[in-house]
C-alpha positions in Angstrom: -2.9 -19.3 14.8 -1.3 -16.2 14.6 0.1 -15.4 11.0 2.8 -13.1 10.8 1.6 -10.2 8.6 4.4 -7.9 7.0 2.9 -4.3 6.2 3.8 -2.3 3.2 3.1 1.2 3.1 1.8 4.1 0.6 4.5 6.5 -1.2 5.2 8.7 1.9 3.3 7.1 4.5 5.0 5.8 7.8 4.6 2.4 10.5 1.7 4.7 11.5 -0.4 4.1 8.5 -1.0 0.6 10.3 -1.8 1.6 14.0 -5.2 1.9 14.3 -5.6 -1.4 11.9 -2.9 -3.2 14.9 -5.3 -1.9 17.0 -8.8 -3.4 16.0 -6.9 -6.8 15.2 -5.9 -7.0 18.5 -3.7 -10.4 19.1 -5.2 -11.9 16.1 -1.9 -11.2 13.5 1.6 -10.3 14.7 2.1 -6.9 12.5 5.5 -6.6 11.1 6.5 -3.4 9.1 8.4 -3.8 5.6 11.3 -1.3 4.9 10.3 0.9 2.0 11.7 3.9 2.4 15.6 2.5 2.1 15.3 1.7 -2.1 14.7 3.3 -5.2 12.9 1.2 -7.0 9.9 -1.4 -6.5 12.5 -4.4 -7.0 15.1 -3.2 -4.0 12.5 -2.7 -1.7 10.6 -6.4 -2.6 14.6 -7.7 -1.7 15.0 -5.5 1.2 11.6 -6.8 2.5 12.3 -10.3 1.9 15.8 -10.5 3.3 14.6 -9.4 6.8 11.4 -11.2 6.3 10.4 -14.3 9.1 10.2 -18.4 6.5 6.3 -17.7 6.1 4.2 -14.6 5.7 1.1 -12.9 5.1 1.5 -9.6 3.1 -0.4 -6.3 3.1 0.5 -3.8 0.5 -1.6 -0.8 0.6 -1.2 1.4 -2.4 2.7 2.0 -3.3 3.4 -1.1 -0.5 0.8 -3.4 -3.4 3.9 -3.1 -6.3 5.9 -4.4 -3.7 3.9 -6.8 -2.4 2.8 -8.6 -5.9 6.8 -8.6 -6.3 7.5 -10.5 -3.5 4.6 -12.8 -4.1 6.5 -13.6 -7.7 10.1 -13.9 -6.4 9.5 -15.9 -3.6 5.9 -17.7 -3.9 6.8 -20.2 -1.4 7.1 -18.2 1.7 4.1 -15.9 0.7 0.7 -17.4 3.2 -1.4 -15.0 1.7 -1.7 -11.4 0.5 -3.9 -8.4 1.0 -3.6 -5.8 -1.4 -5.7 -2.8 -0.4 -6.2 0.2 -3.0 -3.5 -0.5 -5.1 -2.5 -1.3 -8.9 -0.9 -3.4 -11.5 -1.2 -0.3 -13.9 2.5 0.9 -15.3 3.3 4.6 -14.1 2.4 7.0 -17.3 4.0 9.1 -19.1 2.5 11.9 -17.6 3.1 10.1 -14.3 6.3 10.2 -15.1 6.7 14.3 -16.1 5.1 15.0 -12.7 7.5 12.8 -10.8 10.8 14.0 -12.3 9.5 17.9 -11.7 8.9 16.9 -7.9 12.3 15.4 -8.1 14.2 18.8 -9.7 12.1 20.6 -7.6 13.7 19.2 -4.3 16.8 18.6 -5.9 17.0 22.7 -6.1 15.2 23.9 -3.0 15.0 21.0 -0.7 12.1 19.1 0.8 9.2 21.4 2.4 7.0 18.9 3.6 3.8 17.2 1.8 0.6 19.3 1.2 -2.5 19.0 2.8 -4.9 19.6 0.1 -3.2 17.0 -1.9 -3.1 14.8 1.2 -6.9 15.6 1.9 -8.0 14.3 -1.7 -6.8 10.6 -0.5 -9.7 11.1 2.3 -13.4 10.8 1.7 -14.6 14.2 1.9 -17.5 13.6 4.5 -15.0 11.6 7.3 -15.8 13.1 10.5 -11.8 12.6 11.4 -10.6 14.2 7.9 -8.7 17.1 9.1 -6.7 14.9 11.7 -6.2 11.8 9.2 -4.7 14.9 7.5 -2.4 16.4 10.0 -1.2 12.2 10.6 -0.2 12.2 7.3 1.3 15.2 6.7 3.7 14.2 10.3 4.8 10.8 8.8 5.8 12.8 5.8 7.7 14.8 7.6 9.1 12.4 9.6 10.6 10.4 6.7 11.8 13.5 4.7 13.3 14.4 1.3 15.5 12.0 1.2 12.8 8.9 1.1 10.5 11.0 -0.7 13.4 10.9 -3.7 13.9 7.3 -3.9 10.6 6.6 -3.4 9.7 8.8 -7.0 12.6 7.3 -8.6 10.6 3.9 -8.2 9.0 4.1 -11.4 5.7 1.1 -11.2 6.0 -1.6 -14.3 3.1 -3.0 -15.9 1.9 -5.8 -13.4 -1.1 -6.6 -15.4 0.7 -10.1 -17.8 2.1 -11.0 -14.7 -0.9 -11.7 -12.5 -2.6 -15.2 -13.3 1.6 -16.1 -12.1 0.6 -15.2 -8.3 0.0 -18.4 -6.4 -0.9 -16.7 -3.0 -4.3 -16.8 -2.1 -5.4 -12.9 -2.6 -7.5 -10.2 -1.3 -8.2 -7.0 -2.9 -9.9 -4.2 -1.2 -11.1 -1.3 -2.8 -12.6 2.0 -1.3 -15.7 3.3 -3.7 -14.6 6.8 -3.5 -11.0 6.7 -3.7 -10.1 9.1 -6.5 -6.0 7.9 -6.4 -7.6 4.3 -7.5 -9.9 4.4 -9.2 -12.4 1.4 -9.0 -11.7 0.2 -12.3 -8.2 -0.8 -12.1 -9.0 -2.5 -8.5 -11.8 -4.8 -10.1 -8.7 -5.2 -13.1 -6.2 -6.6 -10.6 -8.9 -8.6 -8.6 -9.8 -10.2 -12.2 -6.3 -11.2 -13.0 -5.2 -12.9 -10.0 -6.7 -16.7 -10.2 -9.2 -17.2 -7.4 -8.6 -13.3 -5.9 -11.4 -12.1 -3.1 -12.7 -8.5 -3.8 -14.3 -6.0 -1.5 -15.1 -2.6 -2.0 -15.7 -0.1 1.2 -18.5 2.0 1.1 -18.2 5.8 1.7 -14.5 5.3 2.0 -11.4 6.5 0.3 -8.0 5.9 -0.3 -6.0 6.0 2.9 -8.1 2.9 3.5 -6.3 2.0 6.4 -7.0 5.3 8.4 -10.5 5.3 7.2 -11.8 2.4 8.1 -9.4 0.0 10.2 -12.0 -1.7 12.0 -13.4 -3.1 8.4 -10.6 -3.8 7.5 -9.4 -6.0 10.4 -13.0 -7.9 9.7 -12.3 -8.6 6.5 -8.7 -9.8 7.0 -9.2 -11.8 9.7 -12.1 -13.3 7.7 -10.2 -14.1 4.8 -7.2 -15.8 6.5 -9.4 -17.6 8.6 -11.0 -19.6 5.4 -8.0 -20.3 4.0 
């Protein structure tokens, strides 16, 4: 059977993130790509997502695309197959969080948007991938593609605490985390694996964040594996 699977993506990243993943999958899941980039908070885009969303779904909700994901999975628990949630969080946006967000946000606000940076991008990569410096420049091209103006609301969707509402998700979950991801870090993965009842956890060797980029072909495995024991 294939399961349509509606991709959510990172703050920033683009349809993109999710091409080399469609492309080790092959037929085996019909890839559909949430709109995230349209709402400012975590909440508009779970509504936006839904509304234009096929009766039954799989979801996968990599980093930013996870808050959305667990959201949907809560609202509307009955049309929700499965989820994947791949190097993500249920932790609340801190305060500090917070101070850096709303100088981004002044920042364009005064000067306008000048593209993401490429050292900042780089630390989502493991430092020893042989493709680093192109994962990079991929990146740094959906970022310009989607521009200021996504890159606004997308900040002024501040992240909840998710952590109370876990044990409340009925889907049958996987969580994926990459060892070295240094956005993630390992500990709040293995928090959000424990809280969802029943939730499948796998952690990718010599791999970062951008999970997706880094390792598509794993990660294809270990989707299709999952779905195929539910």
């Amino acid at each position: 059977m294939i399961r349509n699977t509606i991709c959510l993506p990172g703050f920033m990243c683009g349809p993109g993130l999710f091409d080399d993943l469609g492309a080790a999958l092959g037929d085996r899941l019909a890839l559909l790509h949430g709109d995230v980039y349209s709402d400012p908070s975590i909440e508009g885009m779970a509504r936006r997502v839904l509304a234009a969303a096929p009766e039954r779904f799989v979801l996968l909700g990599f980093s930013m695309g996870g808050f959305v994901a667990r959201e949907i999975a809560l609202t509307a628990p009955e049309r929700v197959e499965a989820m994947v949630l791949v190097a993500t969080s249920a932790r609340a946006t801190s305060p500090a969080e917070h101070a850096r967000k709303e100088a981004i946000l002044a920042q364009l606000a005064e000067t306008g948007f000048k593209g993401m940076s490429r050292k900042a991008l780089a630390r989502g990569i493991h430092p020893d991938h042989p493709d680093r410096d192109a994962l990079v420049a991929r990146l740094k091209a959906m970022g310009a593609d989607l521009g200021g103006a996504v890159m606004t609301r997308q900040l002024q969707a501040t992240r909840e605490d998710g952590y109370r509402d876990l044990p409340r998700i009925a889907a049958p979950t996987l969580v994926i985390a990459g060892r070295q991801d240094v956005l993630r870090p390992m500990d709040e993965l293995e928090r959000l694996a424990a809280g969802i009842p029943g939730a499948r956890f796998e952690v990718f060797e010599e791999c970062g964040h951008m999970v997706p980029l880094e390792k598509p072909d794993q990660l294809a495995e270990s989707i299709t594996a999952f779905l195929d024991a539910l």
